[in-house]
Structures are given as C-alpha cells and as structure tokens.
C-alpha positions as CSV (number, residue, x, y, z in Angstrom):
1,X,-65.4,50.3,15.8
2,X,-62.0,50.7,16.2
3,X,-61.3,49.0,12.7
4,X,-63.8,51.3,11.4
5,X,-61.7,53.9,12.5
6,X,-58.3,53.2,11.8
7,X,-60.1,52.2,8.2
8,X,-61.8,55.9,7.5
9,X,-58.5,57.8,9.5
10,X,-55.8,55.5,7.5
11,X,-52.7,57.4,9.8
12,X,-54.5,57.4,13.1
13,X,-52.5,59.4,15.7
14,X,-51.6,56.7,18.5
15,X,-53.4,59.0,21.5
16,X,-56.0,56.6,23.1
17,X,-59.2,55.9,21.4
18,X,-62.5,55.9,23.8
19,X,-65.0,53.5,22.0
20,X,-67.9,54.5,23.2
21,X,-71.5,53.1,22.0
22,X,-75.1,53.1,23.7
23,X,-76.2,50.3,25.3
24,X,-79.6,51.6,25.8
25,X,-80.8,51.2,29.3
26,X,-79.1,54.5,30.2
27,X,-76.1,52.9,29.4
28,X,-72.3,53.1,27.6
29,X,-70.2,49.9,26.2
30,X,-67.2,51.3,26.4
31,X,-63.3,50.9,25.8
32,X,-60.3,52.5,25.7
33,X,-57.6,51.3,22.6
34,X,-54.7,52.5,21.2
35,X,-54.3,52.0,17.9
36,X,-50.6,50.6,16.8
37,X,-50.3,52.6,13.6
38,X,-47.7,50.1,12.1
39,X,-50.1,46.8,12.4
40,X,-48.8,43.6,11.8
41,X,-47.2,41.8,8.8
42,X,-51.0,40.9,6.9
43,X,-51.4,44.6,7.3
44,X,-54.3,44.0,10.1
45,X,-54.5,46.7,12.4
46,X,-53.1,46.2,16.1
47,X,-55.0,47.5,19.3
48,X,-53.3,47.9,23.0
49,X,-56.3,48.0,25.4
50,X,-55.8,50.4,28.0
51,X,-59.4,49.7,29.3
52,X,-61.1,46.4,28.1
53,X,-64.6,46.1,27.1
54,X,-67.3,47.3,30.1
55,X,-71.1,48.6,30.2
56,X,-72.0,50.7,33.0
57,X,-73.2,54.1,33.3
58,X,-71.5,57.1,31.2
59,X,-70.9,58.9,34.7
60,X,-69.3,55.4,36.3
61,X,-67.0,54.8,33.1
62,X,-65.7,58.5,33.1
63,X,-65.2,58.6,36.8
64,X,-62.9,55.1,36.1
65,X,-61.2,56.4,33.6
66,X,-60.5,59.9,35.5
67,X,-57.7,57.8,37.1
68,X,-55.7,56.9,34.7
69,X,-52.5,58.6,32.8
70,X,-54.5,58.8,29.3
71,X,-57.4,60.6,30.9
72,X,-58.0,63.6,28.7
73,X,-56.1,63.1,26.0
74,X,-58.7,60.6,24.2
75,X,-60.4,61.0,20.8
76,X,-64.4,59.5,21.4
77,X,-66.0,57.5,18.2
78,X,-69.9,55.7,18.5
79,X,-73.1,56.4,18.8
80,X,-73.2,56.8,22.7
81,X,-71.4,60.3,21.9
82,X,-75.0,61.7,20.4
83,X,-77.1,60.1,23.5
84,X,-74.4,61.1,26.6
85,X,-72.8,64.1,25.1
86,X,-73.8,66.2,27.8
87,X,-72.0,64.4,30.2
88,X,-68.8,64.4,28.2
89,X,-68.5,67.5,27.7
90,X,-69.4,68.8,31.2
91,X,-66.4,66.3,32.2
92,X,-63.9,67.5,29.2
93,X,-65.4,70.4,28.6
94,X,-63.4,72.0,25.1
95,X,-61.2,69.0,25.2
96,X,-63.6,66.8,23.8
97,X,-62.7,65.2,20.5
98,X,-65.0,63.5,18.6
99,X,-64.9,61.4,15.1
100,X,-68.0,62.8,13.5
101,X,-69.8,61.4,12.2
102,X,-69.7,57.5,13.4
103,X,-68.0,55.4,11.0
104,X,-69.7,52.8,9.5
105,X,-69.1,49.3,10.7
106,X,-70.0,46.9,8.2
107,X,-67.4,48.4,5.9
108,X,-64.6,47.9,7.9
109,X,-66.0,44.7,9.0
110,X,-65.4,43.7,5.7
111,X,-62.2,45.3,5.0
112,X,-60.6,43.1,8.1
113,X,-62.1,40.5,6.3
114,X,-60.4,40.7,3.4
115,X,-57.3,41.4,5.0
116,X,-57.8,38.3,7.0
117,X,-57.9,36.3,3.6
118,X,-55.2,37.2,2.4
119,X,-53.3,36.3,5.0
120,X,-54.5,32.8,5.6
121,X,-56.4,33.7,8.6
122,X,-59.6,33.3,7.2
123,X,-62.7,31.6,9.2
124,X,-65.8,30.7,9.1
125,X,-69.4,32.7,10.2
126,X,-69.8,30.1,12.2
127,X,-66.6,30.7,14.2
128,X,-67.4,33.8,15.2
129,X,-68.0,34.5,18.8
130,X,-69.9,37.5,20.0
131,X,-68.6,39.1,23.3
132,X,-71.4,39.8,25.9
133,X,-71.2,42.0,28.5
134,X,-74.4,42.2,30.3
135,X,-77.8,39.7,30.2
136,X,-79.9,40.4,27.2
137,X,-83.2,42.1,28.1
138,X,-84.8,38.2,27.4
139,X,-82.8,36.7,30.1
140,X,-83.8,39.5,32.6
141,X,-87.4,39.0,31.6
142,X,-87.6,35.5,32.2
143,X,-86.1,36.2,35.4
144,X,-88.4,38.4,36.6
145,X,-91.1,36.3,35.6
146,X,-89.5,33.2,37.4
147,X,-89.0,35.8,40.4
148,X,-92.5,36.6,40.6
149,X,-94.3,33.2,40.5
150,X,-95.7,33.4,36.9
C-alpha cells in the first residue's frame, strides 16, 4: 500500500503514513511508514517504520499510537478508512487526512516489480513470502472443532 502510494503521489511529503486496511472481524491491519522521498540507487522507494505491521481493533491501534511524537500529523490510505471512519475522525476530528480514493495495489505491485528488474533484484513467485499477522479463520475453525470434541 505504501508503494501504491508513493507510486500515484510521486513527491510524497515525508509526514508519517498510517496504512490502514480492514481485516474484517472488526478489525484494522495497520502501520505507520515514512516514506524516504529520495529511495535508493534502483529508484525503489524506502520506508522507515515508525510502527510495524499489527491487527487489533481500530480503538486499540489509535490509543497506541496516541503516544507517540507523530501522532496527529499522519496522512491515512486503505480500505479500513471507509469501514472505521467514525472512529477516526471522532479521535482527529478536522485533522484527518485521507488518500481518497485507495490506490490501487496491483499496479504498484507491478511497478516495484519492474523496478526490481532492472536492478538485478529480481525473484521468483515462488520466493515470495506472505506476512501473517493473525490465524486465518480455517485455523480458528478447526480449533474450535478440535475444542469441542467433533
């Protein structure tokens, strides 16, 4: 997402970007980035978490990232925007800033791709390693199945 976004907003200020996408289950994955406007020498972009990747509630991420210095001054891109907005803006009120609409991922997706490429840094599908940061509804199924004696 935060490709996406530097790809669509090519001069990205560098205030801190809340990624912030619904999980379902009345809950947020959500991040904070900065985005290093300069990126490296393959012209990939560069990210600085400030907060790495969590899922919780939208009330238990905001009242973690109440805490911290960059709290307020963060731009909000994802889908979890449409299905918690009501809690955003009751905590940020008019200083809620949104990228509407969502940008597209597959797009960018590809664009890091091909930046990849042409740097050497190509890999394979195969390579690719999905970050999980909660069970998948299957796991928590079978579970409760096992849990109950079935």
């Amino acid at each position: 997402m935060a490709a996406a976004v530097r790809a669509d907003q090519p001069n990205p200020a560098e205030a801190p970007l809340a990624i912030w996408l619904d999980a379902q289950r009345h809950e947020v994955f959500a991040a904070v980035l900065r985005i290093v406007v300069s990126g490296d020498a393959a012209g990939l972009p560069e990210f600085e978490y400030l907060d790495d990747p969590s899922v919780a509630t939208p009330a238990d991420v905001l009242e973690r990232w109440m805490e911290q210095a960059w709290w307020g001054s963060m731009t909000f891109a994802g889908d979890g925007v449409l299905t918690s907005g009501d809690i955003l803006s009751h905590r940020l009120g008019t200083g809620l800033r949104v990228i509407d609409p969502t940008p597209l991922l597959a797009p960018a997706i590809g664009w890091l791709a091909e930046l990849r490429a042409a740097a050497g840094q190509a890999f394979p599908p195969h390579a690719v390693r999905p970050i999980y940061l909660r069970r998948s509804d299957v796991e928590l199924a079978r579970d409760r199945q096992r849990a109950s004696g079935v």
